[in-house]
N, CA, C and O atoms as a DFTB+ gen file, in Angstrom:
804 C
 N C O
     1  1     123.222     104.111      52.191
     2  2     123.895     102.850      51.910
     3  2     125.313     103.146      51.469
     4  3     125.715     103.940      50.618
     5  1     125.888     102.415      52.159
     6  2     127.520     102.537      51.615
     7  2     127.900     101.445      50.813
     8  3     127.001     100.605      50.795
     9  1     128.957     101.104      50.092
    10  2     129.304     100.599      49.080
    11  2     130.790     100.492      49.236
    12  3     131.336     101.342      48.532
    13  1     131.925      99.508      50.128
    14  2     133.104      99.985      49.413
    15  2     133.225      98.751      48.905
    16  3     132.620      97.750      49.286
    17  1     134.599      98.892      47.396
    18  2     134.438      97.605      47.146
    19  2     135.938      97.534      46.916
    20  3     136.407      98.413      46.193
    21  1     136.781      96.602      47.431
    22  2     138.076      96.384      47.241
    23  2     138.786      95.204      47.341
    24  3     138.449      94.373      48.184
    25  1     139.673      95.020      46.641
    26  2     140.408      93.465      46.595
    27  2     141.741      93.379      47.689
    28  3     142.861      92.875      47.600
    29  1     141.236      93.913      48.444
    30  2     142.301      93.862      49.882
    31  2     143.476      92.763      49.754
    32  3     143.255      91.671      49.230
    33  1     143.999      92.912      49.967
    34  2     144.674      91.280      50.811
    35  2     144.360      90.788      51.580
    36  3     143.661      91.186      52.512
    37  1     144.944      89.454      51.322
    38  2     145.090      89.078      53.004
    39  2     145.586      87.805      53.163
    40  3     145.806      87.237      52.093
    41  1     145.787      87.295      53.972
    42  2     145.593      85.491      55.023
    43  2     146.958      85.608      56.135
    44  3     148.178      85.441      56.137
    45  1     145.736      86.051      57.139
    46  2     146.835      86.342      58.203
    47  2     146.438      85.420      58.957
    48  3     145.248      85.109      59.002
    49  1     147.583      84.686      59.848
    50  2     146.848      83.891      60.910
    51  2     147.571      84.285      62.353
    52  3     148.557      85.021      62.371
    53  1     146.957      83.694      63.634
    54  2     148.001      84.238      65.221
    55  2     148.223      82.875      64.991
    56  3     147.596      81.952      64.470
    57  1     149.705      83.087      65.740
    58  2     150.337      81.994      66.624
    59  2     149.774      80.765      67.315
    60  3     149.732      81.172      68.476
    61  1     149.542      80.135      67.328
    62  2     149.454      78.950      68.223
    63  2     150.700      78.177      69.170
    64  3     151.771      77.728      68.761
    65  1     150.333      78.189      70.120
    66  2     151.671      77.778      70.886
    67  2     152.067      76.943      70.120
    68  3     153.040      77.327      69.472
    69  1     151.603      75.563      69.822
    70  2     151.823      74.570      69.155
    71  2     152.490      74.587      68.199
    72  3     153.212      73.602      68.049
    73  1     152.541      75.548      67.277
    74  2     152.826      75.472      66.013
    75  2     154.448      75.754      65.502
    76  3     155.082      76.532      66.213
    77  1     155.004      75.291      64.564
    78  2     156.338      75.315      64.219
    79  2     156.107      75.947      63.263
    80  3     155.392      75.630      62.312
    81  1     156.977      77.364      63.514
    82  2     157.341      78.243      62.893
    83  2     158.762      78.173      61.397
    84  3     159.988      78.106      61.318
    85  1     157.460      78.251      60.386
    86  2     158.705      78.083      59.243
    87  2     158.972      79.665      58.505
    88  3     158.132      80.195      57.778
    89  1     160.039      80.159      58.782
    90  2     161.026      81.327      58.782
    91  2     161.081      82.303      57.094
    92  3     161.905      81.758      56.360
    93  1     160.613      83.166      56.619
    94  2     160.235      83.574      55.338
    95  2     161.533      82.954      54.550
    96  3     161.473      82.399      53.453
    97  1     162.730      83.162      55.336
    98  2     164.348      83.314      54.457
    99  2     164.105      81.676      54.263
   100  3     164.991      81.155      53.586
   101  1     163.271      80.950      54.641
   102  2     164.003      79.692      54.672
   103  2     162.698      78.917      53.559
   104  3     162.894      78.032      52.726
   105  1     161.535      79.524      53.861
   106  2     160.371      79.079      52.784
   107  2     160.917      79.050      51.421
   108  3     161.600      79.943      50.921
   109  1     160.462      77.648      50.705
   110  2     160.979      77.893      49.478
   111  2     159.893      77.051      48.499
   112  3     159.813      77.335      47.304
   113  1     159.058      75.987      49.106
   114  2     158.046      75.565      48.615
   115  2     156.480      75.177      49.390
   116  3     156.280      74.971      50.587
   117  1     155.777      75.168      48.580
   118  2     154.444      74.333      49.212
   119  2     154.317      73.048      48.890
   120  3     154.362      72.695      47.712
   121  1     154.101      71.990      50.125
   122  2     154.677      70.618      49.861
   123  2     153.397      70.440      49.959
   124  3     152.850      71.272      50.683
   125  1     152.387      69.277      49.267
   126  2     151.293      68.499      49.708
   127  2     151.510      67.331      49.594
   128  3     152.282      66.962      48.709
   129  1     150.809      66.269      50.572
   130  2     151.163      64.881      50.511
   131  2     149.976      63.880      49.370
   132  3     149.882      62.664      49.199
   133  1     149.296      64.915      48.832
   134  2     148.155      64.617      47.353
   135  2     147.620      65.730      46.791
   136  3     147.949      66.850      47.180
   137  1     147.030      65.597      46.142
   138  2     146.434      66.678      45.299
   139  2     144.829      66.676      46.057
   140  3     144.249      65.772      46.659
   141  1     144.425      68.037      45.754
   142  2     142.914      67.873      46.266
   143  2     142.589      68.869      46.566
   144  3     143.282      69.828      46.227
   145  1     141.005      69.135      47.579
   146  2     140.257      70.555      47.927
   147  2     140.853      70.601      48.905
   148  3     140.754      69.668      49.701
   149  1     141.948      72.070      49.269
   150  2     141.336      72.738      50.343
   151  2     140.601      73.947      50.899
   152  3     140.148      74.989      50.425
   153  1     140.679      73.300      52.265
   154  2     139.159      74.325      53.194
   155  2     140.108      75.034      54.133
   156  3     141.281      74.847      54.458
   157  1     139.319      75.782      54.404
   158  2     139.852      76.736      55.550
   159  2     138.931      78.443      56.266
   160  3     137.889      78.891      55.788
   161  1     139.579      78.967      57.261
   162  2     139.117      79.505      58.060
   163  2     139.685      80.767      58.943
   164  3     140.797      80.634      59.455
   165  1     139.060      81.813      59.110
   166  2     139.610      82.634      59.702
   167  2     139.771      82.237      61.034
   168  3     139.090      81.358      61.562
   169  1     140.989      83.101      61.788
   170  2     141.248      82.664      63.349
   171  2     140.752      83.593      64.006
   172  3     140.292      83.506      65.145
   173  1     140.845      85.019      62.988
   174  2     140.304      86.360      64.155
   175  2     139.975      87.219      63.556
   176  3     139.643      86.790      62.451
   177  1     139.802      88.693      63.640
   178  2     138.948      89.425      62.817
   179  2     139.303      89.799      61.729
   180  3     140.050      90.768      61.868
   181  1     139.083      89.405      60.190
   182  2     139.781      90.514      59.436
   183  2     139.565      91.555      59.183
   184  3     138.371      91.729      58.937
   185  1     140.426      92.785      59.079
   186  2     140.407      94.188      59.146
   187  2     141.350      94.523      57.721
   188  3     142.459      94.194      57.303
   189  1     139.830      95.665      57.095
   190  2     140.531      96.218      55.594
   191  2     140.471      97.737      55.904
   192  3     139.326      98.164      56.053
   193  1     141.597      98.743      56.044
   194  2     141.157     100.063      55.894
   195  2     141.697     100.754      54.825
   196  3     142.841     100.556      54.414
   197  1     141.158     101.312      54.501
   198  2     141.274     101.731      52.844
   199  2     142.545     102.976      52.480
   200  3     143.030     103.221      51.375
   201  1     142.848     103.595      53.742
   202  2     143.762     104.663      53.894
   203  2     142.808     105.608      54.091
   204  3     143.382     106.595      54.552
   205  1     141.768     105.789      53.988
   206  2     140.828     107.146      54.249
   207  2     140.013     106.848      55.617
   208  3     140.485     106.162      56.523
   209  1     138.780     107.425      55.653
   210  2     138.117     107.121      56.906
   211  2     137.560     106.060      57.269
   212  3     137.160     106.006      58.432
   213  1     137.317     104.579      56.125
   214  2     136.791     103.617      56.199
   215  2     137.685     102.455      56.470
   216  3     138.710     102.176      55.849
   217  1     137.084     101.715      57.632
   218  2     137.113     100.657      58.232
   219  2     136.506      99.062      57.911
   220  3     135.743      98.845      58.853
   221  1     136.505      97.899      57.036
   222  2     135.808      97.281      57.202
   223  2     135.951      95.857      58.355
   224  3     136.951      95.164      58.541
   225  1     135.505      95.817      58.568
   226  2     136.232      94.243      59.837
   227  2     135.029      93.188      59.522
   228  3     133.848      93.496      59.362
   229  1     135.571      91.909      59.470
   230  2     134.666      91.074      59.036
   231  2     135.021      89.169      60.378
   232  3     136.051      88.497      60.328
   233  1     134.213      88.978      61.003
   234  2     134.664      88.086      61.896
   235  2     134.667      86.703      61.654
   236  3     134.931      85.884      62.534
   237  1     134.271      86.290      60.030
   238  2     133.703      85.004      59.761
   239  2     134.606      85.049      58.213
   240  3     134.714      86.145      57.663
   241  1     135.326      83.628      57.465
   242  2     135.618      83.921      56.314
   243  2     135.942      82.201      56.021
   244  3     136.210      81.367      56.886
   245  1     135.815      81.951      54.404
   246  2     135.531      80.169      54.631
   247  2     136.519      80.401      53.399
   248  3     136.150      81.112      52.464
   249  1     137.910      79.735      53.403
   250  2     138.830      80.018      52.312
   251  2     138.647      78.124      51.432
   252  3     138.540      77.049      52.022
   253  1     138.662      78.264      50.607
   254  2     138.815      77.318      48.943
   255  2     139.541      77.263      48.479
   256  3     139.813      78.376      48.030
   257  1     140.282      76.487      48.182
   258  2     141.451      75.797      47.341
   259  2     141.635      74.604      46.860
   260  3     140.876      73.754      47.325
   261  1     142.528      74.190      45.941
   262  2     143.019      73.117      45.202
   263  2     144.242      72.854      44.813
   264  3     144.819      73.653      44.076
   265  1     144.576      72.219      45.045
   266  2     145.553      71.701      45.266
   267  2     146.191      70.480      44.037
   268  3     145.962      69.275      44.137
   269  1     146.827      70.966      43.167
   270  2     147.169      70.009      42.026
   271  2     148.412      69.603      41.625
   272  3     148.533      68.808      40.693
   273  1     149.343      70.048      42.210
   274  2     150.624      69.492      42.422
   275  2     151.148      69.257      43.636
   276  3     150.544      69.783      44.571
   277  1     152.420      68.402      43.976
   278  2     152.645      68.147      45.675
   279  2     153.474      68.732      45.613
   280  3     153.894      68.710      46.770
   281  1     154.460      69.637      44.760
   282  2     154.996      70.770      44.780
   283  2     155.084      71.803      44.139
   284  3     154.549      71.742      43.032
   285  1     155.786      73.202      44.526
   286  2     155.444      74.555      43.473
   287  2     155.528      75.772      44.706
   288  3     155.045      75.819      45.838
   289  1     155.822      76.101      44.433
   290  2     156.020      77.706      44.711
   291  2     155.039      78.630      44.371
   292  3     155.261      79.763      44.799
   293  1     154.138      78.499      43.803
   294  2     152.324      79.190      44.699
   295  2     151.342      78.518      44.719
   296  3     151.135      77.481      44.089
   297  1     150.825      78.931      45.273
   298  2     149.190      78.537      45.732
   299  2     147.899      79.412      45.556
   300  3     147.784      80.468      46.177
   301  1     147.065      79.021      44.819
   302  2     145.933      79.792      44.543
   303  2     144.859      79.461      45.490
   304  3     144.755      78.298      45.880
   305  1     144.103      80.314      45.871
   306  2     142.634      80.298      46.459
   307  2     141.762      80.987      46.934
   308  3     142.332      82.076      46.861
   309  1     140.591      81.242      47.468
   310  2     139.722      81.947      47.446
   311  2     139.202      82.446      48.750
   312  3     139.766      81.857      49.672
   313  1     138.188      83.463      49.221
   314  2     138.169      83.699      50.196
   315  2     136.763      84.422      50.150
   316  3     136.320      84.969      49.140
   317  1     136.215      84.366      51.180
   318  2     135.099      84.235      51.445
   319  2     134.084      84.839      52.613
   320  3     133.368      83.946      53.069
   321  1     133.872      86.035      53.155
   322  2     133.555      86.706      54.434
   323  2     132.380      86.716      54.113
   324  3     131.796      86.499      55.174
   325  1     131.602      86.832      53.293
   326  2     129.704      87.279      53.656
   327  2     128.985      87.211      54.775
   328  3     128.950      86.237      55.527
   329  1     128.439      88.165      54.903
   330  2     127.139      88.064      55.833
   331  2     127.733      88.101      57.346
   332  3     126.948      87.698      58.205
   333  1     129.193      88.590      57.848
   334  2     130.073      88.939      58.810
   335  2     130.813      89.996      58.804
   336  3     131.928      89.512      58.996
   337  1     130.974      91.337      58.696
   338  2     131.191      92.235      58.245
   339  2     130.279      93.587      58.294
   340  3     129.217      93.948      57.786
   341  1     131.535      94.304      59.423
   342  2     130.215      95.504      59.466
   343  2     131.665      96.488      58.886
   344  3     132.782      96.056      58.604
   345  1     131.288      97.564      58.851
   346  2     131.604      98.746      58.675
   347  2     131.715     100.140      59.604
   348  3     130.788     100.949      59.570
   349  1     132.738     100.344      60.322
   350  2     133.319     101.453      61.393
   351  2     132.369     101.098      62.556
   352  3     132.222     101.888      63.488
   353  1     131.862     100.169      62.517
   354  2     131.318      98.888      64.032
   355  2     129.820      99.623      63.654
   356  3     129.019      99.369      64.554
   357  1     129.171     100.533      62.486
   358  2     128.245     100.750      62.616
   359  2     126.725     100.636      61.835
   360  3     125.604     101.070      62.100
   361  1     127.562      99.447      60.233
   362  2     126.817      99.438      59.645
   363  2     126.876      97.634      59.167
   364  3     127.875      97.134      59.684
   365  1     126.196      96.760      58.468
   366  2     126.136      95.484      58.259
   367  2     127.186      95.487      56.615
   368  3     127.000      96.368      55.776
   369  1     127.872      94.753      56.482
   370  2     128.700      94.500      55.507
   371  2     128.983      93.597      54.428
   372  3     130.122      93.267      54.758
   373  1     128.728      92.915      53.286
   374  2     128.572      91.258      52.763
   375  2     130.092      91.654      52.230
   376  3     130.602      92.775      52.221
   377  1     130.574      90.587      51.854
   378  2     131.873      90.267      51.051
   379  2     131.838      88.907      49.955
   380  3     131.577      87.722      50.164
   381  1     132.170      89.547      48.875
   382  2     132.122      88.696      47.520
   383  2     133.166      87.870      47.817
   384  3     133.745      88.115      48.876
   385  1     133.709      86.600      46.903
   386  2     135.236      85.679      46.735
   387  2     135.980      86.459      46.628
   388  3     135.487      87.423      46.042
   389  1     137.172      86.628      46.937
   390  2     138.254      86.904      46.500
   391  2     139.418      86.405      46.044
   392  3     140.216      85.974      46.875
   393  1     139.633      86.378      45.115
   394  2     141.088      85.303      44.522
   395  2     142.113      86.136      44.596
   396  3     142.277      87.320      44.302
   397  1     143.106      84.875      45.267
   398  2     144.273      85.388      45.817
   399  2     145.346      84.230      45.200
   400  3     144.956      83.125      44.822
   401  1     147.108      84.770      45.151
   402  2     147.488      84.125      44.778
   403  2     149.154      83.675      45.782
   404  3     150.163      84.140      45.251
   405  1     149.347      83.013      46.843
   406  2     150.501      83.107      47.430
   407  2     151.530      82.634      47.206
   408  3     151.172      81.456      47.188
   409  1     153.202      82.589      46.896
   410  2     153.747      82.566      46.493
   411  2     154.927      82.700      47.479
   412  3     155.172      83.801      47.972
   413  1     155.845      81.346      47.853
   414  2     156.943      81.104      48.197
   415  2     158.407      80.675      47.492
   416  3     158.980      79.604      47.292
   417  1     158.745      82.282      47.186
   418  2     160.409      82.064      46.616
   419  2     160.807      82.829      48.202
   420  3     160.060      83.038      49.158
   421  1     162.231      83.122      48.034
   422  2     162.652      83.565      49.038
   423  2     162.180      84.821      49.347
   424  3     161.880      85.150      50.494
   425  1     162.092      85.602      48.299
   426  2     161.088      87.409      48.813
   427  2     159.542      86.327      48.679
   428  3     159.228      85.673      47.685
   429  1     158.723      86.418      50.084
   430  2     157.203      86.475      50.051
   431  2     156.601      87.308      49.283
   432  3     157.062      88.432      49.086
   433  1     155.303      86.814      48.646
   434  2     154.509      87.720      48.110
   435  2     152.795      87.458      47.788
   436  3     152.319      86.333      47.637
   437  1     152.057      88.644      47.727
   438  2     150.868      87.563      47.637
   439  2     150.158      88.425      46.154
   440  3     150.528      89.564      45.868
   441  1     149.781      88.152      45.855
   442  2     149.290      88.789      44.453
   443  2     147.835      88.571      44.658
   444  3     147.289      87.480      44.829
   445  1     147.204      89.884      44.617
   446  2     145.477      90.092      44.907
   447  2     145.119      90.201      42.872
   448  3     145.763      90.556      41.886
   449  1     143.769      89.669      43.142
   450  2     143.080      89.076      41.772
   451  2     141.527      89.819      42.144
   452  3     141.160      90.566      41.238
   453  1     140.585      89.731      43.306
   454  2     139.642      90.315      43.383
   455  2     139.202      90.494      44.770
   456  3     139.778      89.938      45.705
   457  1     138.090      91.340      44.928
   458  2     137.568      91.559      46.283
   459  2     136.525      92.846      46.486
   460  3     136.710      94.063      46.461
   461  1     135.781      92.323      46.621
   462  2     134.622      93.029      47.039
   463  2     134.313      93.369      48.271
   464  3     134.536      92.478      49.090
   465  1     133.904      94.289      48.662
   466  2     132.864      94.537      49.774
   467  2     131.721      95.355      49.681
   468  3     131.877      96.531      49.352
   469  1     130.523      94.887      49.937
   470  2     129.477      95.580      49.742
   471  2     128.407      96.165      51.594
   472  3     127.804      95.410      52.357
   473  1     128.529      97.202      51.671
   474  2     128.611      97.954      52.974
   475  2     127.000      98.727      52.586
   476  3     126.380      99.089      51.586
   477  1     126.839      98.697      53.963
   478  2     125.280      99.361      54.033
   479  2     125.237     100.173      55.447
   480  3     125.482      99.485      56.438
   481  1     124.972     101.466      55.645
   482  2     125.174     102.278      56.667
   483  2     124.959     103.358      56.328
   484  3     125.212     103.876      55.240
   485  1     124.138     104.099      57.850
   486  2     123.622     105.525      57.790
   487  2     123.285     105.803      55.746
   488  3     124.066     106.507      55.106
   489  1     122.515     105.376      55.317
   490  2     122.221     105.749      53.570
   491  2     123.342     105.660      53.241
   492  3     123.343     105.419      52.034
   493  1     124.690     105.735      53.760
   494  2     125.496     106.444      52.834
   495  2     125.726     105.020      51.932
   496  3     125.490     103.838      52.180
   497  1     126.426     105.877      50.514
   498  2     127.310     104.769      49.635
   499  2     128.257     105.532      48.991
   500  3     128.287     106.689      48.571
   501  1     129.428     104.113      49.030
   502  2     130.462     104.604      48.182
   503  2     131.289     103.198      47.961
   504  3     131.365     102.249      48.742
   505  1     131.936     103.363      46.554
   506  2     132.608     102.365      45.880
   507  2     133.820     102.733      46.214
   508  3     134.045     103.936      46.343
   509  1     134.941     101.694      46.443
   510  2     136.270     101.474      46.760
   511  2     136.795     100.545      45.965
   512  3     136.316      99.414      45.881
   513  1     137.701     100.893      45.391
   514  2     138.249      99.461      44.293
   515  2     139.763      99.549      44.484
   516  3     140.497     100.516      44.687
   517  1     139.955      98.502      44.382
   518  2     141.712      98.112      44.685
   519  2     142.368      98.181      42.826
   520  3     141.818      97.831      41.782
   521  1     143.312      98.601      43.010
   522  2     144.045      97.801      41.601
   523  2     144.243      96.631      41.275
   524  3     144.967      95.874      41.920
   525  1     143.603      96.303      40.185
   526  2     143.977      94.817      40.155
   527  2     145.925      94.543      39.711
   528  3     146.841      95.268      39.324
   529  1     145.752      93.054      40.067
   530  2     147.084      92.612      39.538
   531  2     147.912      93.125      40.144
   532  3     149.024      93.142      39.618
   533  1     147.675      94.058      42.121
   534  2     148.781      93.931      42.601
   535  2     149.775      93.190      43.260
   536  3     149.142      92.275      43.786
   537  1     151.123      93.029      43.578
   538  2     151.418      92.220      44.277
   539  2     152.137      92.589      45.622
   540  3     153.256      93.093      45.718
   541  1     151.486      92.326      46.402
   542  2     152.429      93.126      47.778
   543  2     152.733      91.553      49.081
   544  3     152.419      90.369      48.954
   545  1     153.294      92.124      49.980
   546  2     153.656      91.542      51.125
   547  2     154.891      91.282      50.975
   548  3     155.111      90.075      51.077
   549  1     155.917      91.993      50.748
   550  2     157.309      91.708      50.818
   551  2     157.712      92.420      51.603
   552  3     158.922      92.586      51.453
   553  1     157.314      92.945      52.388
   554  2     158.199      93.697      53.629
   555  2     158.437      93.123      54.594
   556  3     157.697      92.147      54.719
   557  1     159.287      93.273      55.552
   558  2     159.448      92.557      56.829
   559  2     158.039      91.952      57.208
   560  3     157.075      92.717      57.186
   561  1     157.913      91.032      57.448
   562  2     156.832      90.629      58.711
   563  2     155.164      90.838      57.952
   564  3     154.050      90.677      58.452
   565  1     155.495      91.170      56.847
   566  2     153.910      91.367      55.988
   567  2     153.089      89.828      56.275
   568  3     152.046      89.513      56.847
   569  1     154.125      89.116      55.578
   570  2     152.947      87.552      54.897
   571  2     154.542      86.497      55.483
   572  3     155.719      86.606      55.139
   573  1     153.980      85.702      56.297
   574  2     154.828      84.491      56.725
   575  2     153.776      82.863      57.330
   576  3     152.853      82.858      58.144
   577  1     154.221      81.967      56.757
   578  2     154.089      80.864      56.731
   579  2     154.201      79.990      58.019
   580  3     155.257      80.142      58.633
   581  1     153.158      78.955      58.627
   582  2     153.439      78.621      60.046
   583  2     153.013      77.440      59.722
   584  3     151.803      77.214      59.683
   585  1     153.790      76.640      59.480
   586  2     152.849      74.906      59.828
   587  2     152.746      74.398      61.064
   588  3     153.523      74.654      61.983
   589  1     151.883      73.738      61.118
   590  2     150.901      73.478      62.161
   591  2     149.989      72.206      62.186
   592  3     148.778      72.259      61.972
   593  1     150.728      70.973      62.487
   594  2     150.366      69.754      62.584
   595  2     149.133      69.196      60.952
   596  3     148.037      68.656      60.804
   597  1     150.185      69.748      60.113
   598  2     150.074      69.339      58.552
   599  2     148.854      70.273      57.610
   600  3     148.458      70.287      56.445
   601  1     148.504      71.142      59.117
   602  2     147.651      72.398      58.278
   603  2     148.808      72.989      58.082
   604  3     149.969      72.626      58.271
   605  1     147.967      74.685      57.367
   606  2     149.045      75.799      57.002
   607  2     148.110      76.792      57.680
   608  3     146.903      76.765      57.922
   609  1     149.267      77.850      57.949
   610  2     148.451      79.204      58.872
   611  2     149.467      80.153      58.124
   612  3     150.694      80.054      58.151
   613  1     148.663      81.156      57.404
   614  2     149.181      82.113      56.654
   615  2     148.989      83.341      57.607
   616  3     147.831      83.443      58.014
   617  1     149.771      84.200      58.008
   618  2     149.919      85.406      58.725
   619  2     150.260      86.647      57.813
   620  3     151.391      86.878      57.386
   621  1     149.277      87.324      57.598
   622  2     149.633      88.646      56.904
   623  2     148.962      89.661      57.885
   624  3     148.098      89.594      58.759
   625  1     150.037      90.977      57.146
   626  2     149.904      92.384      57.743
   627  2     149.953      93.232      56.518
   628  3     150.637      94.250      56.624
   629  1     149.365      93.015      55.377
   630  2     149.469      93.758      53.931
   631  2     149.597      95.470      53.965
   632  3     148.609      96.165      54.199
   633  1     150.740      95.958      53.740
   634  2     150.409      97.189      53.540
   635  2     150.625      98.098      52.138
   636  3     150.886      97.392      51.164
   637  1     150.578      99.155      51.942
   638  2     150.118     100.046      50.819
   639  2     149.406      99.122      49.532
   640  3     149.916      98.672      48.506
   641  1     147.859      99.043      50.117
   642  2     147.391      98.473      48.988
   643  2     146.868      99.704      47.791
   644  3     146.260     100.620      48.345
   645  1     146.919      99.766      47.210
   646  2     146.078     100.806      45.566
   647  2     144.671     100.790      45.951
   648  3     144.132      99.719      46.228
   649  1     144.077     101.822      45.989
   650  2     142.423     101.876      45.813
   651  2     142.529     102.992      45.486
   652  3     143.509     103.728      45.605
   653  1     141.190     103.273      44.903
   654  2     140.641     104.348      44.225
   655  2     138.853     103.864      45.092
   656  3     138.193     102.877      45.415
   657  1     138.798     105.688      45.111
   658  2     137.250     105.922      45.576
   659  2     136.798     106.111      44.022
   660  3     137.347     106.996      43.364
   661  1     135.610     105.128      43.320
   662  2     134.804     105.151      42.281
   663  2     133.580     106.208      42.379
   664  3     133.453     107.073      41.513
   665  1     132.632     106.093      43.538
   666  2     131.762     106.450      44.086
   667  2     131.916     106.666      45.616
   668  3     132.488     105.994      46.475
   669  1     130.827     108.474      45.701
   670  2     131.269     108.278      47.372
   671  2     129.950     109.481      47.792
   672  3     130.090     110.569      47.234
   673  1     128.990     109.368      48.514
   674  2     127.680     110.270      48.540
   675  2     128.630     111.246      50.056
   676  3     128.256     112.393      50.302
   677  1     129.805     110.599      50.912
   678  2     130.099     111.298      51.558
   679  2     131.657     111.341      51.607
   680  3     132.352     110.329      51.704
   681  1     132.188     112.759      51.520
   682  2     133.368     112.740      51.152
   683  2     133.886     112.725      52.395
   684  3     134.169     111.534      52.524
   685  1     134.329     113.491      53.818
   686  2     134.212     112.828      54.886
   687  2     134.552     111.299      55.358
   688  3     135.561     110.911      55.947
   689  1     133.575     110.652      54.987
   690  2     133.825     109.405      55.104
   691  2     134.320     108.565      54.325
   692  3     135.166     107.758      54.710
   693  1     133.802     108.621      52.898
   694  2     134.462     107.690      51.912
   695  2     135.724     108.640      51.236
   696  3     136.824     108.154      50.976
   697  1     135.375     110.063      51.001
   698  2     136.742     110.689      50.289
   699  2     136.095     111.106      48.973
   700  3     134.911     111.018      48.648
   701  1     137.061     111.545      48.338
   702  2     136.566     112.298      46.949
   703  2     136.543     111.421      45.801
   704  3     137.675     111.066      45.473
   705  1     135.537     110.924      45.033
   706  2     135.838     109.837      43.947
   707  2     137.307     110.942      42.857
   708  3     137.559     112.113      42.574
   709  1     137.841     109.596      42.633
   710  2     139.095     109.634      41.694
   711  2     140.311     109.857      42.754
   712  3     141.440     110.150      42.358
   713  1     139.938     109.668      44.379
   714  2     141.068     109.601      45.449
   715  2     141.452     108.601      45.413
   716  3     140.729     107.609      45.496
   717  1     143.010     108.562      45.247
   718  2     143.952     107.262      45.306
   719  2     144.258     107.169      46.998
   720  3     144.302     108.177      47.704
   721  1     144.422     106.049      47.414
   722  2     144.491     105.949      48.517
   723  2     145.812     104.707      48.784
   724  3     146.058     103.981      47.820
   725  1     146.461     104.539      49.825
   726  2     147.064     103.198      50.191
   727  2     146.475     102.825      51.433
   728  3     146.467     103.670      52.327
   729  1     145.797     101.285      51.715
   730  2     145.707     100.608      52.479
   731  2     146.357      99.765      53.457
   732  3     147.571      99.861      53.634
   733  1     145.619      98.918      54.129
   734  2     146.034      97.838      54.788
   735  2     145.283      96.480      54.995
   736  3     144.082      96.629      55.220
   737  1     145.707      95.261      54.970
   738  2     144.688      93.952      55.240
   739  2     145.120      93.421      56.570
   740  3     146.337      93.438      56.755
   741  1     144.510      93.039      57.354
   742  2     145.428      92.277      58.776
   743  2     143.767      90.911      58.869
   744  3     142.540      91.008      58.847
   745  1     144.608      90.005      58.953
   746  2     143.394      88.734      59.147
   747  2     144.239      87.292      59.356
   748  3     145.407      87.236      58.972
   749  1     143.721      86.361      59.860
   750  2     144.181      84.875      60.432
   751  2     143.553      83.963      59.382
   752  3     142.382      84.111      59.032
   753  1     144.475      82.871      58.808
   754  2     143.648      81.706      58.197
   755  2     144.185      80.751      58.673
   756  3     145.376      80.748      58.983
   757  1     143.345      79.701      58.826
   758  2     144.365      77.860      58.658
   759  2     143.625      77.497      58.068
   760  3     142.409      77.654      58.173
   761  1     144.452      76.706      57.020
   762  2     144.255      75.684      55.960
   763  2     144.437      74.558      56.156
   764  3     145.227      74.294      57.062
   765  1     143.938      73.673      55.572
   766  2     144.084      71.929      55.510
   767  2     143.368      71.636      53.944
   768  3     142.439      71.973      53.210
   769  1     144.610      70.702      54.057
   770  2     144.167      69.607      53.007
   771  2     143.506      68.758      52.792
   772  3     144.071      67.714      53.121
   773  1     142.121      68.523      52.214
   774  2     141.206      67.430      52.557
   775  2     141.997      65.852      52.348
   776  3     142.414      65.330      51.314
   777  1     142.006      65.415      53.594
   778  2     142.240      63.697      53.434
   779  2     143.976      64.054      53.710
   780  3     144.351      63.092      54.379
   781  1     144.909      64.778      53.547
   782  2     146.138      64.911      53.637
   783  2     146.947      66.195      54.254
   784  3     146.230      67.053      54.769
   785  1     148.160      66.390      54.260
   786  2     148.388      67.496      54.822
   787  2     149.791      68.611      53.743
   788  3     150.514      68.327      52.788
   789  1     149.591      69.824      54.534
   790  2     150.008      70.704      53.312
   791  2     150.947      71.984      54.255
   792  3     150.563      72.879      55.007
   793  1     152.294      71.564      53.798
   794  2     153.111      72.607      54.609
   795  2     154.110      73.697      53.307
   796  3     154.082      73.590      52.081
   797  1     154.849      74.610      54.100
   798  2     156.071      75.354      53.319
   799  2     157.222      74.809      54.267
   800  3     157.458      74.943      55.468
   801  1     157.923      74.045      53.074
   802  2     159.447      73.907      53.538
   803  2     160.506      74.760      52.272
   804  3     161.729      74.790      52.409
């Protein structure tokens, strides 16, 4: 049984022809037209690799939010893969919430809060943990904003995330516990606002 467990990043979304592209330099808030829940959804696979030999990809993810001001410069919410998620295409994978926090000033950024993954394959196990309280996606082209007929489609490419191997029965595959590692998150979301709609201008 394997075990990794990490607070990845993420909320990446693809393109849609349709969609009007709003520009990182030019993002400066999150507008909603009410307050309220939103829901949301992955577009395509998300992929966490830890910097070592592990892979996780997960094809299903149901994102949560709320929404309490009609303006502000971040957005909190949650994320959600279970029971979709294998491991190096060869083992079954669950994924805990993850709270995330996104944030439109002119440098993008997304600030990771938690994230789990719990991995099962060939016996093996091993724990993976992210640092908490990091904040990344400020590089070119990391995390950018797409509205899209009053949803939101968050596009990230997260790189050098912090992990540490906790536990690892194979070093090979998981690495040596007390190995620092840098990662990556790549994944699609769209969001909507229940009953209203929710962009970055």
């Amino acid at each position: 049984m394997r075990i990794i467990r990490t607070m990845g990043a993420v909320f990446v979304v693809v393109t849609a022809l349709s969609a009007v592209t709003t520009s990182a330099a030019l993002a400066e808030e999150f507008i909603a037209s009410k307050t309220g829940k939103l829901n949301g959804k992955a577009l395509n696979t998300q992929k966490f690799r830890t910097g070592g030999g592990a892979t996780i990809e997960c094809t299903e993810a149901a994102v949560e939010g709320e929404v309490t001001k009609l303006k502000g410069t971040e957005q909190a919410w949650s994320i959600k893969s279970s029971k979709s998620c294998t491991w190096l295409g060869i083992g079954k994978a669950e994924s805990t919430l993850g709270d995330y926090t996104l944030f439109v000033p002119k440098e993008l950024s997304l600030l990771m809060v938690n994230r789990d993954y719990l991995v099962a394959a060939l016996g093996l196990k091993c724990h993976d943990l992210v640092t908490a309280g990091q904040t990344r996606g400020k590089g070119g082209g990391e995390l950018e904003y797409v509205n899209k007929s009053g949803k939101l489609e968050v596009r990230n490419k997260i790189t050098n995330i912090e992990n540490e191997v906790t536990e690892s029965s194979s070093e090979s595959l998981c690495g040596k516990v007390g190995e620092k590692k840098l990662g990556t998150y790549e994944g699609s979301y769209e969001v909507e606002l229940e009953g209203g709609t929710i962009e970055v201008k």
